[in-house]
PATOR-676618 format. One record per residue: x negated, y, z negated of N, C-alpha, C, O, CB in turn. Coordinates in steps of 0.001 Angstrom, whole numbers, padded with zeros to 6 digits, always signed. Glycine has a CB too. Layout:
<nodes>
XYZXYZXYZXYZXYZ...
</nodes>
This chain:
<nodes>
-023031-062304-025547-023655-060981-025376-025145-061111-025673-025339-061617-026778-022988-059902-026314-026397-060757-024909-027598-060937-025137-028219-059530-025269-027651-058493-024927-028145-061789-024146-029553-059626-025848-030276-058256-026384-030265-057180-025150-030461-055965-025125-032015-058577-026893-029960-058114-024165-030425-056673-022837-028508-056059-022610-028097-055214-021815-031440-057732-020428-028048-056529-023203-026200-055588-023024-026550-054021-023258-027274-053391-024028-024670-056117-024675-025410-053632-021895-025534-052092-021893-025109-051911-023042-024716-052709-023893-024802-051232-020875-025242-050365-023031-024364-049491-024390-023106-049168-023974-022460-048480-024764-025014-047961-024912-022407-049581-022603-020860-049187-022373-020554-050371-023126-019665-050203-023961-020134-049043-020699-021203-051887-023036-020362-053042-023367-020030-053013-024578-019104-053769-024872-020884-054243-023138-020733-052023-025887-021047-052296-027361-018961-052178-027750-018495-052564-028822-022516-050653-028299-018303-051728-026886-016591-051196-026676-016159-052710-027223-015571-052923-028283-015867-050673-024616-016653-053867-026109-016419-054886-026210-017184-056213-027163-017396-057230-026501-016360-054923-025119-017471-056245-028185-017946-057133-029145-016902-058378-028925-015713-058525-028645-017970-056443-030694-017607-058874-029105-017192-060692-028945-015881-060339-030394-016194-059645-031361-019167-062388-029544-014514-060957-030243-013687-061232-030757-013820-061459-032104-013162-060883-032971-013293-061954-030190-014930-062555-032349-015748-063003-033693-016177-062131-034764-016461-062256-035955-016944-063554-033349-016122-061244-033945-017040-060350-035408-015972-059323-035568-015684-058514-034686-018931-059401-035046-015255-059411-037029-014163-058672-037299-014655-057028-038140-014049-055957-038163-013172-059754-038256-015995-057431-038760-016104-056654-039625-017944-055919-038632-018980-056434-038212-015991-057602-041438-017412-054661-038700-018980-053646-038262-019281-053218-039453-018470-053095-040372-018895-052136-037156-020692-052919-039511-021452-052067-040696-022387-051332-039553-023224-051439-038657-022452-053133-042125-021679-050644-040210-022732-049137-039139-023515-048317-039700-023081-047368-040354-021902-047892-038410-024481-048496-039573-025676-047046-040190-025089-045938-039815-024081-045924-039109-027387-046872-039476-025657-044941-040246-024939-043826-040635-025869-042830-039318-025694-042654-038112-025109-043390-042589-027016-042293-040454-027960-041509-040313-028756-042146-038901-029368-043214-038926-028763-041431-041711-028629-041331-037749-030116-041927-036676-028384-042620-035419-028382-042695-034190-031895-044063-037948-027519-042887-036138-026440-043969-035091-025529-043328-034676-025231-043325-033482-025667-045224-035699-024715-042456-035842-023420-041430-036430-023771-040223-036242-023109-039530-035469-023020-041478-037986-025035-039634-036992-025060-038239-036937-026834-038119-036806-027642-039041-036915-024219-037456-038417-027126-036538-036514-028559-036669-036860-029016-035864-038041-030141-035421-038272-029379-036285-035711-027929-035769-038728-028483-035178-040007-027877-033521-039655-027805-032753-040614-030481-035401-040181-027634-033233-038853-026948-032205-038280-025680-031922-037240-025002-030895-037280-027773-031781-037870-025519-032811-036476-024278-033318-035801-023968-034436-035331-024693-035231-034734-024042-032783-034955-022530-034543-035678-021445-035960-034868-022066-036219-033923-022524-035266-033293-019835-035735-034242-022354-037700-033407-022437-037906-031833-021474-038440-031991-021229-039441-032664-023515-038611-030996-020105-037097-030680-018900-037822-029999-018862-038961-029888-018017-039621-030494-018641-037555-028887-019901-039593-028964-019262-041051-028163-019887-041745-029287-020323-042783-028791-019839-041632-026312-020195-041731-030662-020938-042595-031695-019159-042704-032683-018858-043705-033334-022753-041529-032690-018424-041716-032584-017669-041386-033174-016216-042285-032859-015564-042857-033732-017777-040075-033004-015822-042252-031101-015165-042566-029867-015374-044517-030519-014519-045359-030795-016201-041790-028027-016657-044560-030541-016902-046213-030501-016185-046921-031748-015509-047950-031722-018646-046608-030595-016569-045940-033077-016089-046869-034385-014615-046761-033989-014026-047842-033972-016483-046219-036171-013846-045600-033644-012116-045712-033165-011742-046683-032974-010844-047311-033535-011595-045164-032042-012908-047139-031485-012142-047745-030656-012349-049322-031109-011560-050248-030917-012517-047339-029163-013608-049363-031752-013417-051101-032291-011990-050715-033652-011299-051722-033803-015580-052001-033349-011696-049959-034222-011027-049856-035628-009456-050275-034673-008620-051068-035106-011211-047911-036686-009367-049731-033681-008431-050032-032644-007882-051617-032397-006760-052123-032389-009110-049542-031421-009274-052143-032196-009453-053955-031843-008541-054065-033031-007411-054155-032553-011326-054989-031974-008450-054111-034659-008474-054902-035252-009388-055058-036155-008981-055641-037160-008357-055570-034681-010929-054620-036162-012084-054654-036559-011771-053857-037401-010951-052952-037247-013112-054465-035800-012770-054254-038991-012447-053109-039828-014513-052699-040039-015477-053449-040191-011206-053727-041645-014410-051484-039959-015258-050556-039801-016105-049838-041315-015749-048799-041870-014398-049591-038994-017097-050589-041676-018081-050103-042598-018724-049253-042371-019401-049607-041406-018815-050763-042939-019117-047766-042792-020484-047002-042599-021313-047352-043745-021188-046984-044913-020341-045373-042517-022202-048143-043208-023785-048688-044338-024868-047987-044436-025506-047960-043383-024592-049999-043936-025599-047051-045831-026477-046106-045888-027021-046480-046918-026662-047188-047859-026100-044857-045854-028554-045571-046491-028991-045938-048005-029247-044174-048554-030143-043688-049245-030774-047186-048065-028363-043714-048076-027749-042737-049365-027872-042534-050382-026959-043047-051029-026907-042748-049690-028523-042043-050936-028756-041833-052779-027361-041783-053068-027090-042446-054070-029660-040203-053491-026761-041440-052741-025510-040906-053781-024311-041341-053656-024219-041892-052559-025224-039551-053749-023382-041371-054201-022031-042582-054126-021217-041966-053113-021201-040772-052812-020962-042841-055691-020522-042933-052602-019566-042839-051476-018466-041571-051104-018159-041014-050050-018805-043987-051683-018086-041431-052377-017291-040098-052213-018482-039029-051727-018160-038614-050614-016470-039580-053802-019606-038502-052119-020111-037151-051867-020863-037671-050137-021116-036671-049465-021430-036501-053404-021228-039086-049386-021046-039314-048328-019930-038822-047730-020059-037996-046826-021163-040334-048251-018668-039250-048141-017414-039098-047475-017543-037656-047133-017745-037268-045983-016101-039492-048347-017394-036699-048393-017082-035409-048157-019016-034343-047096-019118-033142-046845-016510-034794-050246-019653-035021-046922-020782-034687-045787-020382-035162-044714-020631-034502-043706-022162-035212-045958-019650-036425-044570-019081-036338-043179-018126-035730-042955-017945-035455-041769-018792-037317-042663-017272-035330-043797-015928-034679-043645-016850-033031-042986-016227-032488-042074-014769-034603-045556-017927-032455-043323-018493-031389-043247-018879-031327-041624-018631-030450-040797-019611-031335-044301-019482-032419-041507-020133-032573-040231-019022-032843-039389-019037-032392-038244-021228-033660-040165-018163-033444-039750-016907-033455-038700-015853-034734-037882-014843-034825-037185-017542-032818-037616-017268-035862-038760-016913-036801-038326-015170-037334-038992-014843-037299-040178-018152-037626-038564-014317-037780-037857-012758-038320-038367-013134-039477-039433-013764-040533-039380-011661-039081-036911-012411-038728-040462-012246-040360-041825-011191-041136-041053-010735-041969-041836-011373-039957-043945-010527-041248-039724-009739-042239-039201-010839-043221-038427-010507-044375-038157-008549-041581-038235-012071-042755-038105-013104-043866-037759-013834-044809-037874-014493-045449-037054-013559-043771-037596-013609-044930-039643-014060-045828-040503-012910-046277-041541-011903-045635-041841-015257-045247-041151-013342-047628-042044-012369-047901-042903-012847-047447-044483-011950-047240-045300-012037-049437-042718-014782-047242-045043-014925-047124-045788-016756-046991-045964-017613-047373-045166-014062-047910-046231-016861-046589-046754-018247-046515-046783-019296-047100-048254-018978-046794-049403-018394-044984-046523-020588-047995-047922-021380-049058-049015-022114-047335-048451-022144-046652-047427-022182-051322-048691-022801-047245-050426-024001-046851-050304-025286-047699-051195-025260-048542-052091-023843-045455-050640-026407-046990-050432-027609-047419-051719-027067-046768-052720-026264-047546-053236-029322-046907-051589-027067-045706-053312-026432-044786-054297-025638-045819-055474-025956-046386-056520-025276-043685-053412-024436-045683-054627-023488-046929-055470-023870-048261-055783-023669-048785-056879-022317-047276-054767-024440-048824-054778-025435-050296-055406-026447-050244-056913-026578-051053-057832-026764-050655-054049-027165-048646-056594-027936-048926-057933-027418-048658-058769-027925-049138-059783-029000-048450-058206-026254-047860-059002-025534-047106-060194-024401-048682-061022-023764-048779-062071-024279-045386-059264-024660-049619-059868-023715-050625-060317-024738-051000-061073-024494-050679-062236-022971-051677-059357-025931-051609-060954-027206-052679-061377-027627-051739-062335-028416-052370-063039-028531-053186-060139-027550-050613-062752-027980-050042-063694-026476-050181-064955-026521-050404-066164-028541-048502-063082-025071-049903-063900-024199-050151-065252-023870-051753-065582-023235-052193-066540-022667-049334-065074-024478-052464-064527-024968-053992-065830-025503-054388-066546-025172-055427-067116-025294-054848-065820-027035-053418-066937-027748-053537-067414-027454-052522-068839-028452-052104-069427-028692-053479-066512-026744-052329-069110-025804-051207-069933-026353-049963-070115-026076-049100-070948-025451-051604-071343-027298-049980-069088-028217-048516-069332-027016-046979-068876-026083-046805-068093-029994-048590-067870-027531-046404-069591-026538-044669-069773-027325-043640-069469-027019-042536-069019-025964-044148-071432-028656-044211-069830-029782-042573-068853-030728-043563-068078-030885-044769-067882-031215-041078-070271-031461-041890-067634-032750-042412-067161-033551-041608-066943-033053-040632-067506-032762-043086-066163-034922-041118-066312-035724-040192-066007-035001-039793-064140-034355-040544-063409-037505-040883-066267-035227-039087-064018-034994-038818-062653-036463-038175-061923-037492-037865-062525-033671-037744-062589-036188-038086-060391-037196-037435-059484-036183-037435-058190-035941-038454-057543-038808-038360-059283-035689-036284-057940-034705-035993-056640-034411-034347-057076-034825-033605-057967-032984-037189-056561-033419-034213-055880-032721-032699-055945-032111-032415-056731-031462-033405-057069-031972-032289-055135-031774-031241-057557-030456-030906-058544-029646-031385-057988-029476-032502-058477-029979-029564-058879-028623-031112-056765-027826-031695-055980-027261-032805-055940-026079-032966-055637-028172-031666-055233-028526-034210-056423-028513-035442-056266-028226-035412-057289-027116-035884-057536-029391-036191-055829-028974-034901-058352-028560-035217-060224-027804-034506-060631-027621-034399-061844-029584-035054-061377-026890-033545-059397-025252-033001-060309-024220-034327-060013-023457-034771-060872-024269-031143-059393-024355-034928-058493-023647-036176-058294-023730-037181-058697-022705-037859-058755-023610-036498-057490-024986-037722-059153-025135-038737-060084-024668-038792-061233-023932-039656-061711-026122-038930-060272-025291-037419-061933-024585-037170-063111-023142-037335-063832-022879-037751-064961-024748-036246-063113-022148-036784-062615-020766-036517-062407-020351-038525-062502-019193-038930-062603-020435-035405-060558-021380-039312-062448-020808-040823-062186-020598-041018-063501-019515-041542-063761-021785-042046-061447-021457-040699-064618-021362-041101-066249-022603-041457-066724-022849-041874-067855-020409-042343-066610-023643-041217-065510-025334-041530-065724-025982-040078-066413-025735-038972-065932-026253-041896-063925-026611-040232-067286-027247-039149-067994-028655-039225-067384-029282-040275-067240-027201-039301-069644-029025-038173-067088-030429-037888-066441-031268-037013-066699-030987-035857-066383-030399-037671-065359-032500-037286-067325-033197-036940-068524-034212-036099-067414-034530-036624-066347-033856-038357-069668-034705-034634-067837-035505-033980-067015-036565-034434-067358-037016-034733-068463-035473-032696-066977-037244-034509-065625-038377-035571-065330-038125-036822-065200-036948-037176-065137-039291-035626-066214-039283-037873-065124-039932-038814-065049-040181-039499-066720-040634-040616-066971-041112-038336-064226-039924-038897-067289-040414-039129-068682-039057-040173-069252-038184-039796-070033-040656-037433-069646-039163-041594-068615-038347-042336-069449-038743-043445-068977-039634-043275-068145-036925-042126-069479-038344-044999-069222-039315-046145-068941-038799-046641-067990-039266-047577-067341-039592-047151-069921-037230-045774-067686-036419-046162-066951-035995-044665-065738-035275-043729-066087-035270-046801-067993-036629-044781-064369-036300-044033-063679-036178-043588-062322-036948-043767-061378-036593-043639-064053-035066-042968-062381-034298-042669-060873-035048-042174-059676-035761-041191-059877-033231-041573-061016-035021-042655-058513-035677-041700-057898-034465-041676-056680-033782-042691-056547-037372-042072-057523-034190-040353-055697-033467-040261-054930-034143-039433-053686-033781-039344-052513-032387-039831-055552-035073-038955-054262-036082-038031-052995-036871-037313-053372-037229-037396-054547-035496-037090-052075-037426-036350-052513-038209-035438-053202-037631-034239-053392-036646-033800-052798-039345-035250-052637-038398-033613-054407-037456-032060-055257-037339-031402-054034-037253-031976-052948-038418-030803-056657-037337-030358-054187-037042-028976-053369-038190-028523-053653-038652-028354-054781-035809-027938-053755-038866-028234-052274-040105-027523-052613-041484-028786-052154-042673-028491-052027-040005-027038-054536-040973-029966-052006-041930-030563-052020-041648-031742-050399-040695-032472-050125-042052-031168-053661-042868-031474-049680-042875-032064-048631-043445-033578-048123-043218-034137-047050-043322-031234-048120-044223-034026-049212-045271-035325-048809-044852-035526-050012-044360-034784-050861-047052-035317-048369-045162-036848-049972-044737-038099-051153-045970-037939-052174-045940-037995-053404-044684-039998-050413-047099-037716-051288-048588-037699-052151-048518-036841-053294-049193-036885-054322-049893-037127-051278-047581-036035-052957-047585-034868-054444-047328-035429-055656-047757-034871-056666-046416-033676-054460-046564-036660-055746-046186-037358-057064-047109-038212-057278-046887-039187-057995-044904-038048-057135-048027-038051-056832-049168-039045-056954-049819-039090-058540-050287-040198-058806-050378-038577-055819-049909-038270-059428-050408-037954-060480-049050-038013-061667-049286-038063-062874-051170-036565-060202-047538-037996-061069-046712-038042-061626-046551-039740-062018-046485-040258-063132-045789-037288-060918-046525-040253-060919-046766-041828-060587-047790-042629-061449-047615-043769-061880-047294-041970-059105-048846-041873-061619-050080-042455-062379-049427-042833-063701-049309-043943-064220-051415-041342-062590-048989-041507-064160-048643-041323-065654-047311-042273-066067-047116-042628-067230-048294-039627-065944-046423-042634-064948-045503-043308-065102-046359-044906-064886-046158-045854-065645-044289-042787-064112-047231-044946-063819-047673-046672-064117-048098-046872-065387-047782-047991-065792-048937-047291-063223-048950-045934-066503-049559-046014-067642-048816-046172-068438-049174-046761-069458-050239-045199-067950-047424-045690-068291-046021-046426-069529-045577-047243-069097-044493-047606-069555-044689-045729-069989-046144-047931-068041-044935-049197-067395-043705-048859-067070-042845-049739-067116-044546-050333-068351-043318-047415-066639-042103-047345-066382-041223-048016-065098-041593-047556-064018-042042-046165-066419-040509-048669-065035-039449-048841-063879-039222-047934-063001-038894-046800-063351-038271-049039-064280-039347-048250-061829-038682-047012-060879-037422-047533-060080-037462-048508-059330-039851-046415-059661-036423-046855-060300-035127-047447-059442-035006-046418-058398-034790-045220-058576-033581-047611-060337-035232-047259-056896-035333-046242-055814-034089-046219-054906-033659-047140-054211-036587-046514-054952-033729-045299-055016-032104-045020-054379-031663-044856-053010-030599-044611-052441-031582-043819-054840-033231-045148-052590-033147-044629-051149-034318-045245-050691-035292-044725-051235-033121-042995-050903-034708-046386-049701-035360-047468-049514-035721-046641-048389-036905-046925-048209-034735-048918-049475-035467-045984-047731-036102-045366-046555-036884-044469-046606-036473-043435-047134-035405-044946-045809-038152-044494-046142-039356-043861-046089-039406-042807-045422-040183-041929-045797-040226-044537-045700-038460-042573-044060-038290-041277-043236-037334-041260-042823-036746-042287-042484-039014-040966-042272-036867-040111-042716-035502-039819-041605-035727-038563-040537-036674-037777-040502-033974-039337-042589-034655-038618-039748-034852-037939-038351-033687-036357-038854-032478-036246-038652-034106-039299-036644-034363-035643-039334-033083-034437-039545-033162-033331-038329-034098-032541-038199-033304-033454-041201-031949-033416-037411-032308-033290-035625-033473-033651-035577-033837-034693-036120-032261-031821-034797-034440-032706-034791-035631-033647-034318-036935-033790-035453-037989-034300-035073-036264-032958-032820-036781-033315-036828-037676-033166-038084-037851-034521-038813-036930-035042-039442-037034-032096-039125-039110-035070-038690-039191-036300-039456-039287-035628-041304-040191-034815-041492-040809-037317-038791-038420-035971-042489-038597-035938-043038-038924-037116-044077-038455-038224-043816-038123-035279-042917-039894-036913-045534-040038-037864-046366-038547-038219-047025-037690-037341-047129-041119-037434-047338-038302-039716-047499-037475-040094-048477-038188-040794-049605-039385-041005-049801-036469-040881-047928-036899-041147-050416-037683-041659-051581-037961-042944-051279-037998-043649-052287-037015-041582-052911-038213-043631-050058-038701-045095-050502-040639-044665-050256-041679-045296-050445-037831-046731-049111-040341-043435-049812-041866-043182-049274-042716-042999-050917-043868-043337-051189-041973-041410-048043-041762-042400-051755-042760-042197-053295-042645-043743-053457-043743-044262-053660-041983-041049-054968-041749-044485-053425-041216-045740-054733-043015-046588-053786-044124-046894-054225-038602-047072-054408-042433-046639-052553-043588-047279-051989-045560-047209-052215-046519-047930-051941-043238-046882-050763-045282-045713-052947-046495-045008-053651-046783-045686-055072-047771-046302-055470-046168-043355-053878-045657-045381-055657-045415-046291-056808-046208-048081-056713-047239-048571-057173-043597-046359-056840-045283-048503-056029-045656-050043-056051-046905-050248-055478-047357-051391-055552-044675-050947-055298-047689-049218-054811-049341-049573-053966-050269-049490-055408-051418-049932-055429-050035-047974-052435-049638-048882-056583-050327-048588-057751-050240-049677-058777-050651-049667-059937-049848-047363-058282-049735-050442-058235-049077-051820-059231-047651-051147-060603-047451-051452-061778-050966-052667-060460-047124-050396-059876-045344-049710-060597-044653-051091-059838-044842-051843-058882-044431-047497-059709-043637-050838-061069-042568-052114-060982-041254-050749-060367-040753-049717-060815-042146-053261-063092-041169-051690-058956-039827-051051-058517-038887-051777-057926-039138-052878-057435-039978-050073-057670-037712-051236-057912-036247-052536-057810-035299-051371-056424-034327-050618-056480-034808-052779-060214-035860-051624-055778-035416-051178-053858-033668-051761-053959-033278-052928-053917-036736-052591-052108-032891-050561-054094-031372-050973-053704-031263-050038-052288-031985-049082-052004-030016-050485-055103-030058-050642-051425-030097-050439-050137-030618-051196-049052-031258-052206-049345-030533-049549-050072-030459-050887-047794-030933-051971-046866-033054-051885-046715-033658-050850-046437-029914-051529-045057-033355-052500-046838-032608-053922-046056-032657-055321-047833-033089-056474-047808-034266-054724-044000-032140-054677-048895-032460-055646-049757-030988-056295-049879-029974-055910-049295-033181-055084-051135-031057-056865-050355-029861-057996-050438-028337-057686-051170-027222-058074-050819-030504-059243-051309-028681-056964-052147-027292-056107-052875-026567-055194-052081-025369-055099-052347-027680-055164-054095-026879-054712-051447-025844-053832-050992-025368-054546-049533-024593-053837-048890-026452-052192-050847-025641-055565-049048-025130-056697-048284-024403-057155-048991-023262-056765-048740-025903-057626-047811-024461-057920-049918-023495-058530-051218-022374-057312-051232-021183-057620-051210-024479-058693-053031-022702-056187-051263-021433-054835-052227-020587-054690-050732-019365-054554-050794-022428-052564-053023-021261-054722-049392-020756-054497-048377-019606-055662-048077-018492-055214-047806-021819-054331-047469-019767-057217-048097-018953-058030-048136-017903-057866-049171-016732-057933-048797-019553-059049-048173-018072-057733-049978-016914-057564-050893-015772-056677-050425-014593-056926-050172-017392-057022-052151-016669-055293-050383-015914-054298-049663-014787-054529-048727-013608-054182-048795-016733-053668-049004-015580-055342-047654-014942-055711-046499-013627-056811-047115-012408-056715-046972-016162-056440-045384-014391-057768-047778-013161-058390-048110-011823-058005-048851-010678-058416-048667-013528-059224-048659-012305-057123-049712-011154-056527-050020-010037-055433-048944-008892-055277-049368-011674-055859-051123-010395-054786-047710-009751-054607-046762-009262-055378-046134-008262-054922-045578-010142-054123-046223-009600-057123-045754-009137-057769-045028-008477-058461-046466-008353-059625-046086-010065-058428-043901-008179-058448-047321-007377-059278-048405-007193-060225-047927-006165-060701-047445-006191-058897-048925-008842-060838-048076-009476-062361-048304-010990-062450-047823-011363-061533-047091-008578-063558-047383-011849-063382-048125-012862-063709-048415-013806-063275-046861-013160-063578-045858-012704-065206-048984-014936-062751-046616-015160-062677-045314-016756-063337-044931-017871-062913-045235-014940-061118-044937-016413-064324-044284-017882-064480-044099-018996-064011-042840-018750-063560-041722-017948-065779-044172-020320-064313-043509-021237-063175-042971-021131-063475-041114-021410-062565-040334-023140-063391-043760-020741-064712-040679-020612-065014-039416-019574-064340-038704-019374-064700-037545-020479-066261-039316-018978-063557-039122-017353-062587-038747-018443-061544-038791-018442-061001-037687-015589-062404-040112-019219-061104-039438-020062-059304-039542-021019-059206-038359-021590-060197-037902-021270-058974-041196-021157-058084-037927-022137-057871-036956-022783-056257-037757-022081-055291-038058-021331-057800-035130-024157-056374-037929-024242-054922-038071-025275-054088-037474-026361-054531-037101-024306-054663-039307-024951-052993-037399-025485-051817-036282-026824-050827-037001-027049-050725-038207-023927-050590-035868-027463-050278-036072-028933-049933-036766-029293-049884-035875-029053-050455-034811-029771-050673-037673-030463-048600-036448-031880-047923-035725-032878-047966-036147-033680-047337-035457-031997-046747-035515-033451-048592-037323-034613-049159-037815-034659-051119-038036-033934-052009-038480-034759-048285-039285-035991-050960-037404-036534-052465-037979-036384-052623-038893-035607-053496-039278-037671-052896-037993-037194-051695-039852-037705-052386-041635-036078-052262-041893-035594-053347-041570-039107-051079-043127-035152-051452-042303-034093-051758-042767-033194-051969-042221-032641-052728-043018-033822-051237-043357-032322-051858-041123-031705-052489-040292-031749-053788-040225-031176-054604-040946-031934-052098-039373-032629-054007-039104-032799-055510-038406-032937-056082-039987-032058-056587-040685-034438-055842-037092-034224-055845-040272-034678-056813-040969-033393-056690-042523-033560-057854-042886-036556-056496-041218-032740-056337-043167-031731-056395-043304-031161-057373-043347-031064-058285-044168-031391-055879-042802-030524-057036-041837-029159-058070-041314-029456-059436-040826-028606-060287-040568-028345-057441-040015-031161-059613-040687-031441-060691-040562-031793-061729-042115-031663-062936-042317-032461-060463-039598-032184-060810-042830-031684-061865-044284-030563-061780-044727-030643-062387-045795-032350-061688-045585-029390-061370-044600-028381-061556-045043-027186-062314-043530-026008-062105-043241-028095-060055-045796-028070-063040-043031-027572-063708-042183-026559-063272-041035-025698-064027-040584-027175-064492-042843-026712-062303-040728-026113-060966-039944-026504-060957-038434-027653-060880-037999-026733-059506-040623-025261-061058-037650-026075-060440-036039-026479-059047-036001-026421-058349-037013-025025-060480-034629-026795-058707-035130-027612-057620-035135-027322-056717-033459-027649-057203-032376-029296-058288-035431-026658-055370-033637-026975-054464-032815-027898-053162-032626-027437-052099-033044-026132-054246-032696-029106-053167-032055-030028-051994-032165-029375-050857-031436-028620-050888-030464-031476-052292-031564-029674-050206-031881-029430-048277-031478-030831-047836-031281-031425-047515-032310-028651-047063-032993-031669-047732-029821-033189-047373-029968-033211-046572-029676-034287-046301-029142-034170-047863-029504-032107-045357-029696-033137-043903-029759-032911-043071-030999-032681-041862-030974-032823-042775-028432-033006-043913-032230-032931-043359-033254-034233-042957-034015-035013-042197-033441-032181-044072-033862-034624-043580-035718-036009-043453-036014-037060-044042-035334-038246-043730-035438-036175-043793-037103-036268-045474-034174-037760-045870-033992-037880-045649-032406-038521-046317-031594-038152-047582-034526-037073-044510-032200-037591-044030-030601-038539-043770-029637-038692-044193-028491-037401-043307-030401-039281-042814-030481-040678-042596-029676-041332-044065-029519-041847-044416-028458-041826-041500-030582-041279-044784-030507-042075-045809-030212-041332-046862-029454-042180-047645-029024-042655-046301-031387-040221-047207-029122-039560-047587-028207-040144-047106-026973-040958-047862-026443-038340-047276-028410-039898-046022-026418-040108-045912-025705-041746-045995-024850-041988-045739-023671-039430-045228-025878-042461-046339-025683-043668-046510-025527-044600-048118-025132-045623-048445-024530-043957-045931-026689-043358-048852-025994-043584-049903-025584-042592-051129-025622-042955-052302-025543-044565-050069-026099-041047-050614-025778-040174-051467-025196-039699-052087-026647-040623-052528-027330-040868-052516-024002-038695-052155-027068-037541-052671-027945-038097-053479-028389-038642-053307-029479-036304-053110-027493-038208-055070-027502-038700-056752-027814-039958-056397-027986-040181-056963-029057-038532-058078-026564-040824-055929-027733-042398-055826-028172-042772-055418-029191-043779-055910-029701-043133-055149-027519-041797-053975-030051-042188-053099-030903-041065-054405-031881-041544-054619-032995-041870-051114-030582-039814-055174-031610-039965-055978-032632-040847-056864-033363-040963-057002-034580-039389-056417-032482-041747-057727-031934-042504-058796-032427-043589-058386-033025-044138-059143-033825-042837-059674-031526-044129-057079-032756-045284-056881-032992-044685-056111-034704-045705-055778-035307-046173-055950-031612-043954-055921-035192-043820-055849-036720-043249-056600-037066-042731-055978-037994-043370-054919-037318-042545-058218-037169-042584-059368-037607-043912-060083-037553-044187-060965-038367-041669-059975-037012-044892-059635-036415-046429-060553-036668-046563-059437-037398-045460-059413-037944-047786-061045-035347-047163-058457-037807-047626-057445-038963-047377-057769-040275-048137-057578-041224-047033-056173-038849-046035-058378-040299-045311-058399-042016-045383-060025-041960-044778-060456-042942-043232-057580-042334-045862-060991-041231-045623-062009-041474-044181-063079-041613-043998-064028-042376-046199-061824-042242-043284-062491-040550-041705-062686-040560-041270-063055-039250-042029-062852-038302-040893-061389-040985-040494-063411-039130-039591-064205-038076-037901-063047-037986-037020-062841-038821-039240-066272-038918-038119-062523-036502-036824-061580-036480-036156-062200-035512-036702-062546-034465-036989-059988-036156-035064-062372-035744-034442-062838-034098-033987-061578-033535-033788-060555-034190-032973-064015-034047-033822-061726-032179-032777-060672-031416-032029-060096-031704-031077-060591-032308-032155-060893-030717-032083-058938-031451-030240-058003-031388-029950-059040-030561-030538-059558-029612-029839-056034-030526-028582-059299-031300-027380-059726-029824-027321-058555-028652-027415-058875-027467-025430-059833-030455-027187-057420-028991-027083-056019-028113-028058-055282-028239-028597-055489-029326-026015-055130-028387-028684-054312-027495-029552-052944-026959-028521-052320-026940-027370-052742-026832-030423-052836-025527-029058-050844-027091-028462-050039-026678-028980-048348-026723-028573-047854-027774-027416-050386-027249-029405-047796-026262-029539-046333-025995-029035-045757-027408-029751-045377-028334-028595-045783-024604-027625-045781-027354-027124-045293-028487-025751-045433-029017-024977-045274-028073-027340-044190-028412-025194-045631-029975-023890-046126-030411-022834-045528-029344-022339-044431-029603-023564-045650-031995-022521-046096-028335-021785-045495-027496-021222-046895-026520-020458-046719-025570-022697-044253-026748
</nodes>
């Protein structure tokens, strides 16, 4: 299968790859509704034999994912299970035997977090702290800019729960929290990025998988699916992963402006990196 495969063929994946990881947000839904034939596709590989990951970088643990798709509508018979960022950091924080932290996200985010056994201290005011997005009320990342200061001046840690800088809510680009953490670290803040495209929640995703297939799975059996470069591709290309693009997701407009293979190479020469190919193109998970 080569990068130029339609989006009818994505039905048919090479035999080899037992295990999908599917982005969620931009592939699945747009933050407001199921895409049917996005829905039709995970079935019909779960059908093959294939067992079916949804991969996010989700602030928040898998169950309060589950029950937002259950909202939106998508069938829990379409997936076998779902990795979040959320759950990756809540693990790396309960190795580190930590029990609080400062937070910066929604009440929402810090009633579900909370509900895990993490204590979350109002504000920013700890050496150790959460970030999951921005409050309510607040639209640009720049606003924590003075919050950020005061946290580089204690050396505080920032654990960012959500590595993605924007999302597509229907057609509304909104900020996430990798857009503050990323504010953070331009200031010289020490921050520890769980979610794609960093390496732990690739690690939490194999496991996962292996424990559905009860036995060991290696990364040459995985293929995984995505609508962003920075975390997607680039992702699945360090964790030794083939790769299917979805381009009319976050990085659409610019797709379409100057073509899939171009808008890759030209941000591997930018970042100084080497991307290989999607095995597949595609319009959209379908």
């Amino acid at each position: 299968m080569s990068s130029g495969t339609a989006a009818s063929s994505l039905a048919q994946l090479p035999g080899r790859y037992r295990v999908v990881l599917s982005d969620i947000w931009g592939c699945v839904h747009d933050g407001v509704h199921v895409f049917p034939e996005a829905q039709a596709l995970l079935s019909r590989w779960r059908s093959q034999g294939r067992i079916v990951l949804l991969i996010t970088n989700a602030p928040r643990p898998a169950g309060a994912v589950r029950a937002q798709l259950d909202r939106l509508g998508l069938d829990p018979a379409s997936y076998d299970g779902i990795v979040t960022s959320g759950d990756t950091g809540l693990a790396a924080l309960r190795a580190e035997g930590r029990s609080e932290a400062g937070f910066i996200g929604t009440a929402a985010d810090r009633r579900i977090i909370e509900e895990t056994g993490l204590r979350l201290l109002d504000g920013p005011q700890s050496d150790a702290v959460v970030c999951t997005g921005l409050e309510e009320g607040k639209a640009d990342a720049a606003e924590y800019d003075p919050v950020l200061a005061e946290m580089r001046v204690r050396g505080a840690h920032l654990h960012c729960f959500n590595p993605d800088r924007v999302v597509l809510r229907g057609p509304v680009r909104e900020p996430c929290a990798g857009a503050i953490a990323e504010r953070y670290e331009a200031i010289g803040g020490r921050v520890t990025w769980y979610g794609k495209p960093y390496a732990p929640i690739y690690a939490r995703a194999l496991v996962v998988a292996g424990e559905k297939a009860g036995r060991t799975v290696e990364p040459a059996e995985v293929v995984a699916v995505g609508d962003s470069i920075r975390t997607d591709l680039v992702g699945a290309a360090d964790a030794g992963l083939d790769f299917v693009f979805v381009t009319h997701g976050i990085e659409g407009d610019r797709i379409d402006s100057e073509g899939s293979a171009a808008l890759i190479a030209r941000f591997a020469e930018e970042h100084g990196m080497s991307l290989p190919a999607p095995i597949a193109t595609a319009p959209r998970l379908a």
